[in-house]
C-alpha positions, 0 to 999 in steps of 0.5 A: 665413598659409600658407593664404593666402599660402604658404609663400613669402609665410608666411615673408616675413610671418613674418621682418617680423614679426619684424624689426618686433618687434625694431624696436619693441624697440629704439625702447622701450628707447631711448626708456625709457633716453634718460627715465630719464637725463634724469630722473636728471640732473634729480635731479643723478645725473651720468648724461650719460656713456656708462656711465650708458646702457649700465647704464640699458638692461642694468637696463631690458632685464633688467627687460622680460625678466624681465617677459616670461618671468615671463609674459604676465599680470604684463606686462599688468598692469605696462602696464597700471600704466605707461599709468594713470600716464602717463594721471594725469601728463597729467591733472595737467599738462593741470589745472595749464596751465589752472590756471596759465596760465587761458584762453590755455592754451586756443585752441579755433582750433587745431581749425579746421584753417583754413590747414593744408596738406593733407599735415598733414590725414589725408585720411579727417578733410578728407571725401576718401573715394573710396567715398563721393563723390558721383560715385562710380559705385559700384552 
């Protein structure tokens, strides 16, 4: 980066990348802390106090450092067990809403996109692209 950048503009990306890095550490970890007390309660763990997050995230944390130490190849394999479990629990709630509630579970309007605002629409999936506009005067 400093080739390109830098030195200034090395350190700018640099100090991003890290404040990026502990942003999306934080938002996991309380993202994973906020399910699994819900997930507790459900079982009836009365985890809906102060202390039951401050344990959940030292055991979570703990457990995401360990991983992480212990190295790069348990820590794809460990992502790569949770995104095979998170993809087969969408499975079996996608089969199970087409199977219990049948074809209102399914409403093939919703892909219309017919009435949706423009904000609500990524501008590339409406045709808008300036490079590829009839009138675009590019040799």
């Amino acid at each position: 980066m400093a080739k390109g950048l830098g030195p200034t503009g090395a350190y700018v990306a640099g100090v991003a990348l890290v404040i990026g890095c502990w942003g999306i550490a934080a938002g996991s970890l309380g993202g994973a802390v906020s399910y699994s007390s819900d997930l507790l309660q459900l079982f009836g763990v009365p985890a809906s106090n102060i202390v039951w997050p401050v344990i959940l995230a030292i055991a979570i944390g703990s457990l995401a450092t360990f991983f992480t130490i212990r190295g790069i190849r348990i820590s794809a394999r460990v992502s790569l067990v949770l995104e095979l479990v998170s993809v087969a629990i969408i499975l079996v709630l996608l089969v199970t809403a087409l199977t219990v509630i049948g074809p209102a579970a399914w409403d093939p309007a919703q892909f219309s996109l017919e009435g949706a605002p423009f904000q609500g629409v990524a501008a590339s999936s409406s045709g808008w692209r300036r490079h590829s506009s009839p009138s675009s005067s590019r040799p």
